[in-house]
C-alpha positions as CSV (number, residue, x, y, z in Angstrom):
1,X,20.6,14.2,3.4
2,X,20.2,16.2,0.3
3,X,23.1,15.6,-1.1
4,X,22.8,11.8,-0.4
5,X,20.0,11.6,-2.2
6,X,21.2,14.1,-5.2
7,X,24.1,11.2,-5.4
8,X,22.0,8.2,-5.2
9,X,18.6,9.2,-6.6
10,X,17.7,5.8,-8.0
11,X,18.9,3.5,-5.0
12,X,17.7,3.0,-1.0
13,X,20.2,3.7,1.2
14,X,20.7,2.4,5.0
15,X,19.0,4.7,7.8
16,X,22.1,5.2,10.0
17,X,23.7,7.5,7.0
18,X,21.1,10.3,8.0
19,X,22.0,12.6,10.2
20,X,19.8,12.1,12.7
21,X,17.2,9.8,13.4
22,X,13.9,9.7,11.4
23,X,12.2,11.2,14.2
24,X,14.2,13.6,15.2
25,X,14.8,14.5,11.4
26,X,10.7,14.8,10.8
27,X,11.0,17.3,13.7
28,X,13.7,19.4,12.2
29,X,11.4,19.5,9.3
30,X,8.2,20.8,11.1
31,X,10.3,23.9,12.3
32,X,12.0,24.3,9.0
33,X,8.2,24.3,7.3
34,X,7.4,26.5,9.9
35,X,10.4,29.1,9.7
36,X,10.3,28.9,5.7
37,X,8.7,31.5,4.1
38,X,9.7,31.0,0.4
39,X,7.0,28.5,-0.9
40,X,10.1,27.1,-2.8
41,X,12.1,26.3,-0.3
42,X,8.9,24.7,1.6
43,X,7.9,22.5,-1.7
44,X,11.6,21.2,-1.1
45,X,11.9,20.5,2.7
46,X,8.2,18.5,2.3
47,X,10.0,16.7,-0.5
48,X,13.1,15.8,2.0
49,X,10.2,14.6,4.8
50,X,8.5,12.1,2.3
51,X,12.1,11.3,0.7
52,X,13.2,10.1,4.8
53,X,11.8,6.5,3.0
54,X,14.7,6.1,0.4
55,X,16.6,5.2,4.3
56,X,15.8,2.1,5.1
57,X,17.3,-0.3,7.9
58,X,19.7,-3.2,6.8
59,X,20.9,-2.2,3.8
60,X,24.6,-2.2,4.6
61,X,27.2,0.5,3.2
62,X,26.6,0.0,-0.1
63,X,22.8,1.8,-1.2
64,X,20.6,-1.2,-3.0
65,X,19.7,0.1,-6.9
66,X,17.8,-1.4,-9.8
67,X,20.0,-4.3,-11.0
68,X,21.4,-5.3,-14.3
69,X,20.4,-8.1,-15.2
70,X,23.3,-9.8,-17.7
71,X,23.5,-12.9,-16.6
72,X,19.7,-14.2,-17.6
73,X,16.9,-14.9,-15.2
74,X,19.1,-17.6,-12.7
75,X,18.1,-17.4,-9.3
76,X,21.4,-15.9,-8.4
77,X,21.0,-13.2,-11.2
78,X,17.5,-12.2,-9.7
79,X,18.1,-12.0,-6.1
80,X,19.7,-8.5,-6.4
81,X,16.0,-7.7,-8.2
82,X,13.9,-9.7,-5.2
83,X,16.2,-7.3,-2.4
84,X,15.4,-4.0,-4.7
85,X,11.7,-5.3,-5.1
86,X,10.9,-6.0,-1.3
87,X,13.1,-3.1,-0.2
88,X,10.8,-0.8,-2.8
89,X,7.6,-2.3,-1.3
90,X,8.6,-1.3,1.8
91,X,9.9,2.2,1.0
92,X,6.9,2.6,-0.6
93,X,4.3,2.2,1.9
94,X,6.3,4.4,4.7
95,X,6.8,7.3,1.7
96,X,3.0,6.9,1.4
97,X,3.1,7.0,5.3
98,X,4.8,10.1,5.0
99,X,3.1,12.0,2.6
100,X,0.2,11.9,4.9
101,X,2.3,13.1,7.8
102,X,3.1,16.0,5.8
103,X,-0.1,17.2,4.5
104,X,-1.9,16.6,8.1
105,X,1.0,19.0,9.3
106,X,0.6,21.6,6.6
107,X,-3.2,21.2,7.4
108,X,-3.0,21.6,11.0
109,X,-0.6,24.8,9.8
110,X,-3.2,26.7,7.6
111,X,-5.7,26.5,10.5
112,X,-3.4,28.5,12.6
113,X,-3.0,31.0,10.1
């Protein structure tokens, strides 16, 4: 997943190129946050957790970036920009979604220790 991401920082890619599921893959992160003890190495797997909403369903085998726009402001020209805009939207509100998940799970962490 890392790597996917360090190739296509800028664009949302489709959810069956994880791994895993994103289920399954927020409970790999749990008992990676858990087992990590460099606070590095934690910074970076909550970053991964949150970054599970750059996959999004439908988006095909080729990841959805910020257009060029070239050809002026046709309808045709901006429909690439009305996919990248919706798909953001949506991306958005689960990485929001998921920021939450992971400080309530860093939360409920702390009060264990």
């Amino acid at each position: 997943m890392g790597e996917l991401i360090e190739k296509n920082p800028d664009a949302y890619m489709d959810e069956s190129w994880l791994p895993l599921d994103k289920a399954t893959m927020k409970t790999i992160f749990k008992a990676a946050i858990i087992a990590e003890k460099d606070p590095k190495q934690m910074e970076l797997l909550k970053s991964g957790w949150v970054c599970l909403a750059n996959f999004q369903p439908n988006i095909g085998e080729v990841p959805v970036r910020f257009p060029a726009i070239a050809e002026g402001f046709t309808p045709e020209a901006l429909a690439p920009l009305n996919r990248f805009v919706e798909i953001g939207k949506i991306a958005a509100d689960e990485s929001q979604r998921l920021l939450g998940e992971v400080r309530q799970f860093m939360e409920s962490r702390s009060d264990k220790s």
